[in-house]
C-alpha positions in Angstrom: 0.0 0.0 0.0 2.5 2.5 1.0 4.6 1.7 -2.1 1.9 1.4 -4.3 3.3 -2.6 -5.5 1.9 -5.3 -6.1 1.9 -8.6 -3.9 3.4 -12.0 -3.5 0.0 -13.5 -2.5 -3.7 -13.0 -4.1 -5.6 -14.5 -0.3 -5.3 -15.0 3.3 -6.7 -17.4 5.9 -8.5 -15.9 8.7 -5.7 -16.9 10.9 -3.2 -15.9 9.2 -4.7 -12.2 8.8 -5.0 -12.7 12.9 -1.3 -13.1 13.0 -0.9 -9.8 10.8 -3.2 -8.0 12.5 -1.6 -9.0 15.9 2.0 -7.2 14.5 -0.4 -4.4 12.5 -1.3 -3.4 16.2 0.9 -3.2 18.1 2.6 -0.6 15.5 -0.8 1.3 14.9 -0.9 -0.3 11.4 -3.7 -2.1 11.0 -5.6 0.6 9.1 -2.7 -0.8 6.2 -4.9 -4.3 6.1 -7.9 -2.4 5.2 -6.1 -0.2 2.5 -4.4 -3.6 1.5 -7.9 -5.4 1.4 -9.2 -2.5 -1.1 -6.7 -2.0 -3.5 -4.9 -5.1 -3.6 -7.9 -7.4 -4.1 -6.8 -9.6 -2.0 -9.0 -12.6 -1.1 -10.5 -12.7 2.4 -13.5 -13.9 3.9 -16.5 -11.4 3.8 -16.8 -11.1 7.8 -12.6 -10.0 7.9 -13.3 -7.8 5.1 -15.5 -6.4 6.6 -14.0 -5.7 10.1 -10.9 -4.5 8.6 -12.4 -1.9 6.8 -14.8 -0.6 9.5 -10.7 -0.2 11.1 -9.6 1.8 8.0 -12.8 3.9 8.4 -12.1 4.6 11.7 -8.7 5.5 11.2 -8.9 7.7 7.9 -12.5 9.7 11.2 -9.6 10.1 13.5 -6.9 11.5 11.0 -9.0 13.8 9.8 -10.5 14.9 12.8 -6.7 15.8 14.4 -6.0 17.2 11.0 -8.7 19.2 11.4 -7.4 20.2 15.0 -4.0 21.0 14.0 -5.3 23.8 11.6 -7.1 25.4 14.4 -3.9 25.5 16.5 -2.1 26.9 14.2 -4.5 29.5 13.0 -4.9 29.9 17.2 -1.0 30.3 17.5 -0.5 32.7 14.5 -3.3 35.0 15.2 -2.1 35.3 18.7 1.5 36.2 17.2 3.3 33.5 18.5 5.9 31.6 16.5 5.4 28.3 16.7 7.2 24.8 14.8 5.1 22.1 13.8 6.4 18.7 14.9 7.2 15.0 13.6 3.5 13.8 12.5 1.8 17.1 11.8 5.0 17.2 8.7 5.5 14.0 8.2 2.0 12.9 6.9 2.2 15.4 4.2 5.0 13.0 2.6 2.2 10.0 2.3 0.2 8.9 -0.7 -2.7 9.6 1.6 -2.7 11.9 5.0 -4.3 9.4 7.2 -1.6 6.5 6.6 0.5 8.2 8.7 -1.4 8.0 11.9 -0.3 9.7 15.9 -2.1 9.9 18.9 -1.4 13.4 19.4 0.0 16.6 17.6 3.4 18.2 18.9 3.7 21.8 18.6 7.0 23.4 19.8 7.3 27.3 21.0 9.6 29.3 22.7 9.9 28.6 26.4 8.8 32.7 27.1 5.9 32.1 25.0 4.6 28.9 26.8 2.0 30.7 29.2 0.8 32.7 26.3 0.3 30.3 23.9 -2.0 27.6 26.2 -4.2 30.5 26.7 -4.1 31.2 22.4 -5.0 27.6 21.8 -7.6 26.8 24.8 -9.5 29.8 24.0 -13.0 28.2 24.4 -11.9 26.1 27.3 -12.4 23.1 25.7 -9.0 21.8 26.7 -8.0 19.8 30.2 -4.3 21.1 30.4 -1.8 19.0 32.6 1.1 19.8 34.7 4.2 20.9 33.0 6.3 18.1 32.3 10.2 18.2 31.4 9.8 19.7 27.4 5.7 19.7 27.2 2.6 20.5 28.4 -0.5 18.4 27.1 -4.0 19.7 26.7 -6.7 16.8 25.7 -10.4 17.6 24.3 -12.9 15.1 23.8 -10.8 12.6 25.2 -9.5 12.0 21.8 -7.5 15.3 20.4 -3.9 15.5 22.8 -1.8 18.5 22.2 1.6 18.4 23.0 2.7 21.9 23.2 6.6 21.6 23.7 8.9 24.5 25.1 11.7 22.3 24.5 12.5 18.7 22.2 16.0 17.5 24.1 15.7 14.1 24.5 17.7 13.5 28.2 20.9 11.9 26.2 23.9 13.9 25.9 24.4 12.9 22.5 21.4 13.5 20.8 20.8 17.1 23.2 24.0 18.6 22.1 22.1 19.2 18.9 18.7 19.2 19.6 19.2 22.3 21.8 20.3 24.4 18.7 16.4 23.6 17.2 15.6 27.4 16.9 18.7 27.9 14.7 17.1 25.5 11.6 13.9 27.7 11.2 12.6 29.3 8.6 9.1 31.2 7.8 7.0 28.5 6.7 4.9 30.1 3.1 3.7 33.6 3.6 3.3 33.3 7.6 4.9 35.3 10.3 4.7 33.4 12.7 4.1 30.0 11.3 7.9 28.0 11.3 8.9 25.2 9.6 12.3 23.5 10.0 14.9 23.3 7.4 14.7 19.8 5.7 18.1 18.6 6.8 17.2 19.5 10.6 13.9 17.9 10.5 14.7 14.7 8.7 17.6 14.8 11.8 14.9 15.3 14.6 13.5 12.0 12.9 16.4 9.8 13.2 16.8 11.1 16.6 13.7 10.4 17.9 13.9 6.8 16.7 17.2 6.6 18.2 15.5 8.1 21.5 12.8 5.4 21.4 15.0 2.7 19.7 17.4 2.9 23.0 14.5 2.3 25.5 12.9 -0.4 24.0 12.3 0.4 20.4 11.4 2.8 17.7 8.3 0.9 15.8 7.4 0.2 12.0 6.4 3.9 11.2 10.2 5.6 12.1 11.2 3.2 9.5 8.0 4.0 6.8 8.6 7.9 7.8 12.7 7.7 7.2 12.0 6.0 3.8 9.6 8.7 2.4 11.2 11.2 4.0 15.0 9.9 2.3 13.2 9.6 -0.9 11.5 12.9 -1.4 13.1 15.6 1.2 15.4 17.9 -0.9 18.1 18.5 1.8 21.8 18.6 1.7 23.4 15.3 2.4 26.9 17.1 3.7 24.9 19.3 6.3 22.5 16.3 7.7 26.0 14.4 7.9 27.6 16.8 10.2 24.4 16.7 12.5 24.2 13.1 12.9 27.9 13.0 13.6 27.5 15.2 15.9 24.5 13.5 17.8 26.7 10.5 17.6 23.8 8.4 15.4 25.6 8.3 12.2 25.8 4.8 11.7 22.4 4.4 13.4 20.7 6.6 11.0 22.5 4.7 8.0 21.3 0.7 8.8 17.7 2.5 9.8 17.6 4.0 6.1 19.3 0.1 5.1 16.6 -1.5 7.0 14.0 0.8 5.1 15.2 -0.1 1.6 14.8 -3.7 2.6 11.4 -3.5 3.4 10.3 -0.8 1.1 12.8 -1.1 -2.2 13.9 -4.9 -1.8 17.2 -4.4 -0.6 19.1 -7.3 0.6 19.5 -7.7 4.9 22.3 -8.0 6.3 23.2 -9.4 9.7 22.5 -6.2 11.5 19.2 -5.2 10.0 18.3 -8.8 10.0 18.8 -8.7 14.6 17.3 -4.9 14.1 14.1 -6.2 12.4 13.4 -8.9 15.6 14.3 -6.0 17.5 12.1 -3.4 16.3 9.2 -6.5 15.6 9.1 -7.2 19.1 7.9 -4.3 20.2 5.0 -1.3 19.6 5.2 2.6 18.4 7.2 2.9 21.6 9.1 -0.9 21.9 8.8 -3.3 25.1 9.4 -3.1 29.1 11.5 -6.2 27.8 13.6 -4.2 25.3 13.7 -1.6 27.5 15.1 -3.5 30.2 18.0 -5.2 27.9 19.0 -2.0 26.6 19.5 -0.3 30.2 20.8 -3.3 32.1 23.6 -4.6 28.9 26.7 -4.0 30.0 25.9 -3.7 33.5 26.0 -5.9 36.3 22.5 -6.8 37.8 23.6 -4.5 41.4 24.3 -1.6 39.2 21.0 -1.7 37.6 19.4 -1.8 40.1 21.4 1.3 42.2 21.0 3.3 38.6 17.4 3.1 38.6 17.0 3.9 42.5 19.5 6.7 42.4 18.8 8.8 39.0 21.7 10.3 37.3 22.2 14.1 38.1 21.9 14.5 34.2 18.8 13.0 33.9 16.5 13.9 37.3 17.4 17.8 35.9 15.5 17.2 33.3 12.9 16.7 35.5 13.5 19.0 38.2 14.6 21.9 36.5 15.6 24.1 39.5 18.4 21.3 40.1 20.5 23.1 37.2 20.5 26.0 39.3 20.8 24.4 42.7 22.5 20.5 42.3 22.9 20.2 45.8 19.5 19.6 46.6 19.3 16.8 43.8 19.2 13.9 46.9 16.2 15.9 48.6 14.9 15.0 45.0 15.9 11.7 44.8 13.1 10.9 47.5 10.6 13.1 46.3 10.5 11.1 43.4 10.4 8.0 45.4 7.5 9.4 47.2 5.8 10.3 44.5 6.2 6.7 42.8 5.0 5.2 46.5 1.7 7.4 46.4 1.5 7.2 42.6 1.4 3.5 42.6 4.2 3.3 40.3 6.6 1.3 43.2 4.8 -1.6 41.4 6.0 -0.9 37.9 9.0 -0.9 39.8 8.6 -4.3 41.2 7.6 -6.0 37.5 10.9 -4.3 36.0 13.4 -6.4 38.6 10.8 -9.2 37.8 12.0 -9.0 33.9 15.6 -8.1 34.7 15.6 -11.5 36.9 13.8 -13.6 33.8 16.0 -11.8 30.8 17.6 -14.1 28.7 21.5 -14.2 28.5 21.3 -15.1 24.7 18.9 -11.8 23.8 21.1 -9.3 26.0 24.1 -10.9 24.3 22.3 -9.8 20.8 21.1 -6.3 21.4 24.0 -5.7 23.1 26.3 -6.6 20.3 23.3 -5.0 17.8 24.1 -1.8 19.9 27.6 -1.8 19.4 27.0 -2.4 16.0 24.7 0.6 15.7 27.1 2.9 17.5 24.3 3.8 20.4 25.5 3.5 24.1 23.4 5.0 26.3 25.2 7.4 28.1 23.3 8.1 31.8 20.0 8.7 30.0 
């Protein structure tokens, strides 16, 4: 569907479309089946016909309702003279053969830190917004239970790596069409925020189907300049990442042959969702780690990291162990001591064979968490 090709097959069992559904899922895909079902003419019984396109109706109601939302935002935020960037999804589904392949559970809008308390006034004008807390780069206001804006102040990522560039955002803007306020971000920068982001996701657990479908229409129609996009990925130390991601792409997408490390990056990126697995997640943090190590990392949070949440610790880091229990009381009353307790469950049943694997798929990949 997203190529527009032809396929291997001409029908499908019932339980074998269960067992693509199952992966379709997981990756907020399985509006692709119903596409599939329509223009491939592939044979299905009438009841899964059915079904999958009442999914692909759905999907194409909720695209176009966000779609819909987004244009209000941005006519909110430009009318209340606020510059404002436009964010992974709200782009990126202007690069597919239809807008509502490329689905997202929420829209991310990015403005200046200065502007923030301005702008969630601008956008929940009618109060038909909740608005939550601020977290460490957004604040979210939901309508309808459906419609989540993520209206950031900042995009770092917590990783040294990928923030070194990622804090220079404002620097790759430029006046989107005839707007004033209305910014888009130069190609090279954005199709950077995109590997980034997958490489954020991909290192806590992993980075899901669509990075992959957004990096290959994104590598295959962005004008950019390859030399400039080079030097930011070097920089953000995801050079080689970014290149077996693209590799991976072309070998999905344009028939390319696998190789050994986008063959362990496909089970990688297969076992998991959109955002990967507690599994993965758990792998990723604890390989190259002794078990006590984990477990002293995840009790006592990294100075670098609990900043990100307690801003006032980059002014004052000597009160970052009065923080380090707050957040423990905050998990005790929160419930969350018992995500805890599940996450030393999976560290104590991980496989030595799978850490073995991601760790050398890391290696391969260049990616080392460092602190984050």
């Amino acid at each position: 569907v997203l190529c527009d090709k032809p396929t291997s097959f001409d029908s499908l069992s019932d339980q074998k479309l269960k067992e693509v559904y199952a992966l379709a899922k997981r990756h907020d895909l399985s509006h692709f089946i119903g596409a599939a079902l329509s223009k491939k003419k592939i044979s299905v019984s009438d009841t899964a016909f059915q079904h999958y396109q009442n999914i692909l109706f759905e999907t194409v109601v909720r695209m176009r309702q966000i779609s819909y939302e987004l244009d209000r935002v941005c006519q909110a935020l430009e009318q209340a003279e606020i510059i404002f960037i436009p964010l992974k999804g709200a782009v990126i589904k202007n690069y597919y053969p239809e807008f509502w392949m490329r689905t997202s559970c929420d829209i991310d809008i990015l403005v200046h830190k200065k502007d923030l308390k301005k702008a969630i006034p601008a956008i929940n004008s009618n109060g038909r917004f909740s608005v939550s807390g601020k977290h460490y780069h957004d604040v979210s206001l939901v309508a309808d239970g459906r419609i989540n804006i993520e209206l950031h102040f900042s995009i770092l990522e917590a990783n040294n790596n990928l923030d070194a560039v990622l804090k220079d955002v404002w620097e790759y803007t430029e006046p989107f069409e005839k707007h004033n306020y209305f910014m888009r971000l130069t190609p090279e920068f954005f199709l950077f925020h995109i590997y980034a982001h997958a490489a954020y996701h991909f290192l806590r657990g992993g980075c899901g189907i669509r990075s992959l479908m957004d990096i290959y229409l994104l590598e295959n129609s962005l004008k950019y300049d390859g030399k400039l996009l080079e030097e930011l990925l070097e920089k953000a130390k995801i050079k080689q990442f970014s290149f077996e991601l693209r590799h991976l792409g072309e070998v999905w997408f344009s028939n390319a042959d696998h190789s050994k490390i986008t063959l362990s990056m496909e089970k990688y990126i297969f076992s998991g969702g959109v955002y990967g697995t507690k599994k993965n997640n758990v792998i990723v943090r604890s390989t190259d780690r002794s078990y006590d190590r984990y477990i002293l990392r995840r009790i006592f949070m990294p100075y670098d990291v609990i900043r990100s949440i307690y801003p006032i610790l980059n002014r004052h880091k000597y009160l970052t162990p009065i923080f380090e229990v707050v957040r423990w009381v905050r998990f005790i009353f929160k419930g969350n001591y018992e995500a805890r307790i599940n996450e030393v469950k999976t560290l104590n049943s991980l496989n030595a064979d799978d850490k073995q694997q991601i760790d050398e798929m890391l290696k391969n990949l260049g990616l080392r968490e460092d602190g984050k």
